[in-house]
matplotlib code that plots the C-alpha trace (Angstrom):
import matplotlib.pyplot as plt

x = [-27.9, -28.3, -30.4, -28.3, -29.3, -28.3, -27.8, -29.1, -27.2, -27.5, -25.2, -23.6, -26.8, -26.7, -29.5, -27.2, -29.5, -27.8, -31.1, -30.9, -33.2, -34.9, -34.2, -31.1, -29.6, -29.7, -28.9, -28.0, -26.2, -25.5, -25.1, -25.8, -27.3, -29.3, -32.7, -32.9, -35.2, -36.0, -37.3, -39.0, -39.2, -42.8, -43.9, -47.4, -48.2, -45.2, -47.1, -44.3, -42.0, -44.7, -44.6, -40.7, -41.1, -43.9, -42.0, -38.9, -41.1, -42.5, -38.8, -37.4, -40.8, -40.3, -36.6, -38.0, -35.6, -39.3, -41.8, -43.5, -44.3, -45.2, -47.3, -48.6, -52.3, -53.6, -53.8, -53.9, -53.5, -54.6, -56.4, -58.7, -58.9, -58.4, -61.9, -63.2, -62.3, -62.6, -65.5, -63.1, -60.6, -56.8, -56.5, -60.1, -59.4, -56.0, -57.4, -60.2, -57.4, -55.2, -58.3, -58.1, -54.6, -53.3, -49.7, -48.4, -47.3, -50.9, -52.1, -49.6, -50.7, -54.2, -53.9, -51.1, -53.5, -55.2, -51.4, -48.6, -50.7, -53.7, -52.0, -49.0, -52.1, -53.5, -50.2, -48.6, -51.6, -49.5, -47.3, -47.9, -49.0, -49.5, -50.5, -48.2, -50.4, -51.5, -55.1, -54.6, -51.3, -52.3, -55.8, -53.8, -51.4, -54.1, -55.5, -52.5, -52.3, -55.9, -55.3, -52.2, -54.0, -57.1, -56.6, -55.8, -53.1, -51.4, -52.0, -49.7, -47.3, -47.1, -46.3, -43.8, -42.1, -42.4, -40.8, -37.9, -37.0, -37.4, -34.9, -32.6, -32.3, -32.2, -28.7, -27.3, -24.0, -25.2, -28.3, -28.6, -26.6, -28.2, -25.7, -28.4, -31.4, -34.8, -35.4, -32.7, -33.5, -37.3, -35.5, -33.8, -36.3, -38.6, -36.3, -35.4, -39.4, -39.6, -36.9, -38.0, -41.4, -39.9, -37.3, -41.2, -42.8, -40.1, -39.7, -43.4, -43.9, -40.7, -41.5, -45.5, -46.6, -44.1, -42.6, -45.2, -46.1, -42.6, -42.6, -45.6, -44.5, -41.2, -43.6, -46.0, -43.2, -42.3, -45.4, -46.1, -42.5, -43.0, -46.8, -46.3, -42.7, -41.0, -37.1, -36.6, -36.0, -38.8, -40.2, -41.3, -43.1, -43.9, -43.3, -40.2, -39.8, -41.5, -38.6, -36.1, -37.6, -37.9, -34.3, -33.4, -35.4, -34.2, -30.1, -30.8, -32.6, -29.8, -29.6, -31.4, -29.9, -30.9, -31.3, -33.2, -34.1, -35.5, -37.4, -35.1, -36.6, -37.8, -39.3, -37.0, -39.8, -42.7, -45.9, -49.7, -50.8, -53.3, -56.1, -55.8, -58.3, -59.3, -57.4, -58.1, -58.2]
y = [43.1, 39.3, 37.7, 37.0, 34.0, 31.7, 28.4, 26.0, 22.7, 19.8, 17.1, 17.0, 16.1, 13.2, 14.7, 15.6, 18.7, 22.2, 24.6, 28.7, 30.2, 33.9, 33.7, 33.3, 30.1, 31.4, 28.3, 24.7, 21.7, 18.3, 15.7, 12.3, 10.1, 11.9, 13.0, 16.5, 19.3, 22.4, 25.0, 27.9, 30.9, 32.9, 36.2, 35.6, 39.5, 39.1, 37.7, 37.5, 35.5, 33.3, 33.3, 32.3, 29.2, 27.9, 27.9, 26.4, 23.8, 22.9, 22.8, 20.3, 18.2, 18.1, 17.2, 13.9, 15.9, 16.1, 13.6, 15.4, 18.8, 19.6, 23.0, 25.1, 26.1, 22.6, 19.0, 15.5, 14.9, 17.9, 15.5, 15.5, 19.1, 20.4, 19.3, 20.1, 23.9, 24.9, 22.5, 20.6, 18.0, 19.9, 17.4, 18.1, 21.8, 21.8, 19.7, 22.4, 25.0, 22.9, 22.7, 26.7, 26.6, 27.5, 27.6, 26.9, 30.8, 31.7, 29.6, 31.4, 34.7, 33.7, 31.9, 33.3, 35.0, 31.6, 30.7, 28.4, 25.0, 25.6, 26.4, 23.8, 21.3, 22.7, 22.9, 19.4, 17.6, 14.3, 15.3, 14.2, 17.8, 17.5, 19.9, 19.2, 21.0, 19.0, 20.9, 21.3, 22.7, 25.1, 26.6, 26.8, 29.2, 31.2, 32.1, 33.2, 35.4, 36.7, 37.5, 39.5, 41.5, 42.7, 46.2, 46.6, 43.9, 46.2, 49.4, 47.9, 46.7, 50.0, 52.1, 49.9, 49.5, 53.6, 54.2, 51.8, 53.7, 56.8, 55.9, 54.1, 57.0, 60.3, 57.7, 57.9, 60.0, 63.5, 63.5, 65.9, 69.2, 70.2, 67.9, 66.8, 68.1, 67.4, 65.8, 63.6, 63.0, 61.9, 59.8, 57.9, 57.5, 55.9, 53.4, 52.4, 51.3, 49.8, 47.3, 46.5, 46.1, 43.6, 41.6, 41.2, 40.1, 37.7, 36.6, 35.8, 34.0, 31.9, 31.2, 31.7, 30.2, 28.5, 26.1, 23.9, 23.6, 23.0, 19.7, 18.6, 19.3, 17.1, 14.4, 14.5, 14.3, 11.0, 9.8, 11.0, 10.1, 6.0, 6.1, 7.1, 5.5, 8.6, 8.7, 11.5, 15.4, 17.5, 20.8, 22.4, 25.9, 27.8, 31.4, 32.6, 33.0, 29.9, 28.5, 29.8, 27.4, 24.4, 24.7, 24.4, 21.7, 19.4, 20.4, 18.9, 15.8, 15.5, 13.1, 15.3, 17.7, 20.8, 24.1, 26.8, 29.7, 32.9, 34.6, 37.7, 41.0, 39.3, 42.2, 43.0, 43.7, 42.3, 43.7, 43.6, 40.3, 38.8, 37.4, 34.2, 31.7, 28.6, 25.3, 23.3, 19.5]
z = [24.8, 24.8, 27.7, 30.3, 32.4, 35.8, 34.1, 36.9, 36.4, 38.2, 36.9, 40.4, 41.4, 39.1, 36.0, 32.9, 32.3, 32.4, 31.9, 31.9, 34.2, 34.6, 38.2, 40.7, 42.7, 46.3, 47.9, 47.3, 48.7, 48.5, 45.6, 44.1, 45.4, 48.0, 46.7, 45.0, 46.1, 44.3, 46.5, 44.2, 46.6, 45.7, 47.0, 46.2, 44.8, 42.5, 39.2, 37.0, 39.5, 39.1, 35.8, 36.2, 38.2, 35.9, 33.1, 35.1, 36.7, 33.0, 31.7, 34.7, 33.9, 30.4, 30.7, 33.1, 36.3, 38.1, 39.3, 41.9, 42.8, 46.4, 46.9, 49.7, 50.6, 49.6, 50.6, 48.7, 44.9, 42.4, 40.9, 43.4, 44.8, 41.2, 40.4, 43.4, 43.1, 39.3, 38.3, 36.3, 35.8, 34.6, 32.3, 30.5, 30.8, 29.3, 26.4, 25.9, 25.9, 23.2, 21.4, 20.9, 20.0, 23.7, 24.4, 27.2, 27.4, 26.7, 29.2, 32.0, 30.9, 31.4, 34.6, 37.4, 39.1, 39.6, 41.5, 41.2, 42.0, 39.7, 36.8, 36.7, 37.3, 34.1, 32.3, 32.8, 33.9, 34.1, 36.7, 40.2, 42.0, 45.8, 48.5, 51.5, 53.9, 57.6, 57.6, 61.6, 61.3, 58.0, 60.0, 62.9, 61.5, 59.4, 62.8, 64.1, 61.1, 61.4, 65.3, 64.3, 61.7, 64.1, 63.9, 68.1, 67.3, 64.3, 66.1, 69.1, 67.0, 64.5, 67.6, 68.9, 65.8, 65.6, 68.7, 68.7, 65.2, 66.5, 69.6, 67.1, 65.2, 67.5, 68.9, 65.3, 64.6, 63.8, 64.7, 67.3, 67.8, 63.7, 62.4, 60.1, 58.0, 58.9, 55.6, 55.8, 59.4, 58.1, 55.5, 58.0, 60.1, 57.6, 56.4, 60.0, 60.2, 57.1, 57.9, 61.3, 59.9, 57.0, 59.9, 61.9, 59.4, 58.3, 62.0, 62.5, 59.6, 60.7, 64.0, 64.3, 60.6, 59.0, 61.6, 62.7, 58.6, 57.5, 59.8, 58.4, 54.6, 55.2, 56.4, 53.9, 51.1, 52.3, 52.2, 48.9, 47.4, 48.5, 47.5, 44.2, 43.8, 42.9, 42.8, 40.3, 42.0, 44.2, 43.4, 46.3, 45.8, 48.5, 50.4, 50.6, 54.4, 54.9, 52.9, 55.3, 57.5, 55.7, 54.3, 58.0, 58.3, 55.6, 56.6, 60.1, 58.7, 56.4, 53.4, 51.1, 48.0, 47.8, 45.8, 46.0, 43.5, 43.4, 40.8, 38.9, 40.5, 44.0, 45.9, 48.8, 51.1, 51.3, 49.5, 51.0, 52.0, 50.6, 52.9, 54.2, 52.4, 53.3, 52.5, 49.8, 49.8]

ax = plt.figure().add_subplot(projection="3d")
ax.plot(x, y, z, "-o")
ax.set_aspect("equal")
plt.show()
């Protein structure tokens, strides 16, 4: 069967450029002339959606759509905190790596783990790459997230979340008077808690983690767009849920395009997080 893919074209947004992607269009508004973001959801356990946006970021870049690329977890210019975390400019690195005969598939195999930022930086090491992070704002919500995670903290919350399922349930037709199985009963139950504990998780990282940052990445775009001169479209890569935020944010501003993709096979709930490290830049 041939490869079926979303064709992401943005000629109403004023780029004659009509480019299939692996991934889906989730949202999108707006049109010429107002300035064009691309919000690239990540779940940052799911490699190969990674692996997606790279080579859809590399694609808008190469196609001149793209002049800056705005990431989360950092601050400043990658060409700055690039160096300052692998011992070495992107730019040097990649030309060691063309030296071997890297592709830029090669390189993506070899780097996702590394993230988003780090190997874009490496891939198209011309293109302005910024961290939109305020480092108040991001260490202020990494402690939130710590505090939540103390084991008193998630033992609270896990019977909580137990108990309102458990209620929910026993009040769902059937359930009592043997109208149904134990087993199905137990499969119920268990997919009661896992939604409630996805819908927490999404509503925490909305309203504990990702507001406060989202204000600051809106900001910090600005600034970066005028200092560098950029008038060509925005990627902005960040966490899904933290995405739900800033889309928000940039309808209320107004005067900004947007659309937003998501990787093909997006996990529907989220997987294990990964510790929260500290903020480059």
């Amino acid at each position: 069967m041939a490869d079926q893919r979303e064709v992401l074209d943005l000629r109403r947004y004023g780029y004659d450029v009509a480019v299939p992607i692996e991934g889906t269009i989730v949202e999108q508004y707006g049109k010429e002339p107002s300035p064009l973001i691309l919000l690239f959801d990540e779940d940052h356990n799911f490699f190969d959606g990674i692996r997606q946006s790279l080579c859809t970021a590399c694609a808008l870049i190469d196609l001149g759509v793209v002049d800056i690329v705005g990431v989360e977890g950092y601050s400043g210019d990658a060409r700055d905190w690039f160096p300052k975390r692998c011992g070495i400019s992107a730019a040097d690195l990649r030309a060691q790596l063309d030296a071997t005969g890297s592709t830029d598939s090669d390189i993506i195999a070899w780097g996702v783990r590394c993230g988003f930022a780090q190997v874009l930086a490496v891939l198209r090491p011309e293109t302005l790459i910024v961290g939109l992070e305020d480092p108040t704002a991001y260490q202020e919500a990494i402690e939130r997230k710590r505090e939540s995670e103390r084991p008193e903290s998630t033992r609270r919350e896990t019977d909580r979340l137990i108990e309102e399922a458990i209620a929910e349930v026993a009040e769902e037709p059937g359930s009592g008077g043997g109208g149904t199985d134990l087993g199905s009963w137990m499969e119920l139950l268990k997919r009661r808690i896992a939604e409630k504990a996805c819908s927490q998780v999404t509503d925490f990282a909305r309203n504990q983690l990702d507001g406060p940052r989202s204000s600051h990445f809106v900001s910090n775009l600005r600034l970066y767009r005028k200092k560098h001169g950029c008038g060509k479209a925005t990627i902005i890569n960040a966490g899904a849920a933290h995405h739900d935020t800033l889309s928000g944010i940039l309808r209320q501003e107004q005067g900004w395009s947007l659309v937003r993709i998501r990787p093909a096979g997006f996990p529907t709930l989220p997987g294990p997080a990964r510790p929260p490290r500290e903020m480059t830049g």
